[in-house]
N, C-alpha and C positions, 0 to 999 in steps of 0.2 A: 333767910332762906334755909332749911332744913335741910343740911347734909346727906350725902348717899353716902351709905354705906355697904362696904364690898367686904362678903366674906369667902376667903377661901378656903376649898374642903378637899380633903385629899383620907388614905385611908388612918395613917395614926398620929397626924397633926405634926411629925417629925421629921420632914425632909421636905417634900413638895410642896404643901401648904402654906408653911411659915417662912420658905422661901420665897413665894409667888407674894406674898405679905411685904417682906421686905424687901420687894425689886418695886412692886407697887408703892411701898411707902415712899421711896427715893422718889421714883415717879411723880408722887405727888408732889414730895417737898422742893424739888427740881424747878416745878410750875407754880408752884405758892399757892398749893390749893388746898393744903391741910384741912385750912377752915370748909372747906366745901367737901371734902374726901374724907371718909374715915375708913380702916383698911384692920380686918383681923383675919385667922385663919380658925379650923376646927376641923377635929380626925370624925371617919364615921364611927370610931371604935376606940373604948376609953383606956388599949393596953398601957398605951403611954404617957395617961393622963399627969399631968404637974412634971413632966420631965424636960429639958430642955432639948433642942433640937440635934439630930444626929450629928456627932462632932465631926463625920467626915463632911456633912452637906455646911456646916460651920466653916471651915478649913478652906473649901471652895469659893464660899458666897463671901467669906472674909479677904479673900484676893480680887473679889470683882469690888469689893467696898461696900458689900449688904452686910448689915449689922442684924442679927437672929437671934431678938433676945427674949423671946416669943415660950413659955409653957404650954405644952401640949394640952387639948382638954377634946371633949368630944361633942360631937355637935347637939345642939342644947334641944329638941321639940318644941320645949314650950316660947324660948324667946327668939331663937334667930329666924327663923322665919317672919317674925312679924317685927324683928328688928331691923334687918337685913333688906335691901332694895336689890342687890344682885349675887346672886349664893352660886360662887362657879367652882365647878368640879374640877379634878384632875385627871377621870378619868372614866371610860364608862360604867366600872362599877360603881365606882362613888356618884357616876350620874343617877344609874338607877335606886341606890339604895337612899339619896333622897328623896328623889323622885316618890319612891315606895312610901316615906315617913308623911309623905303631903294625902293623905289619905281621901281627902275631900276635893284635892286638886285646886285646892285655894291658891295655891302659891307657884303654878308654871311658872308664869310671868317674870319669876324674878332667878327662876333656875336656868343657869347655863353650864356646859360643855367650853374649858380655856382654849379651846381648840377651834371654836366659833370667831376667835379675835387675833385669829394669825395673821399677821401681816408679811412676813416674806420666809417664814420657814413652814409647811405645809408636813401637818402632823394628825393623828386621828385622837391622840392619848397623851398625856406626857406620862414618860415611863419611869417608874416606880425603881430609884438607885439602888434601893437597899441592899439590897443581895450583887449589886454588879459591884465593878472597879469604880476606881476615880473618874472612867472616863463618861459613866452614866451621870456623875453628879457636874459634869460642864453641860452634856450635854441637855441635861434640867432647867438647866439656869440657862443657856441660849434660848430654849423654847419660852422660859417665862419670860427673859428676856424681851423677846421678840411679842407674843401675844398682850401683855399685861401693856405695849405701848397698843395696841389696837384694842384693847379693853379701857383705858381712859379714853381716848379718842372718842368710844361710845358713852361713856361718863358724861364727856364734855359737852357733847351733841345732847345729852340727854338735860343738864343741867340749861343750856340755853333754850331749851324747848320750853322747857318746865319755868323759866324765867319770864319767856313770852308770854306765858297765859296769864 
């Protein structure tokens, strides 16, 4: 069976992204579905390309037990779209600015909004810590917390569907 693969994109592949990465990756190894899940992130924009993740969102996500061992890179045109089965944003801008990259509109289908797989925190965006306190980098990781289990949920459903045929 050919693995899905989830990417997530946020603006400089340094906070949000590579967190939502590694709350997903636990996710999956949680359930032992590594073989069936495979999980990266990517910025819409290469400032921070090869650096590693913000050491405050590090500091944070290392106290819940996510490991962020993830180099920034920027979202690729020519391969992740046609690599990628589910490419979820972080936020509307990074919605639209792949959205914009799909020029042909070949690839709705696999673009989502993290905010589509809320299960009990009810959000429009997840917001961008960089510039806040400590208390935006918990409050990042509740919501992917929270969404990334209603984003396997649809993985899993998608994986049995695709198994029945």
């Amino acid at each position: 069976m050919k693995r899905k693969k989830v990417l997530f994109v946020c603006l400089g592949n340094i906070c949000r992204s590579p967190s939502a990465e590694a709350v997903m990756k636990k996710l999956v190894e949680l359930e032992d579905l590594e073989n069936l899940i495979e999980v990266d992130s990517a910025g819409t924009i290469n400032y921070h390309e090869g650096e590693p993740a913000d050491q405050r969102m590090l500091k944070h996500a290392e106290k819940r037990g996510y490991k962020l061992d993830h180099l920034a890179r920027e979202f690729n045109l020519k391969t992740d779209f046609n690599y990628s089965d589910y490419i979820v944003t972080m936020d509307n801008n990074n919605y639209y600015d792949i959205v914009s990259l799909d020029s042909r509109n070949q690839y709705s289908n696999k673009i989502f909004k993290l905010s589509q797989f809320a299960v009990d925190i009810n959000f429009e965006e997840v917001p961008d810590p960089y510039y806040g306190g400590s208390e935006g980098f918990e409050i990042v990781l509740d919501i992917l917390e929270d969404a990334c289990k209603g984003l396997l949920e649809k993985i899993k459903d998608d994986i049995k569907y695709n198994h029945q045929e």
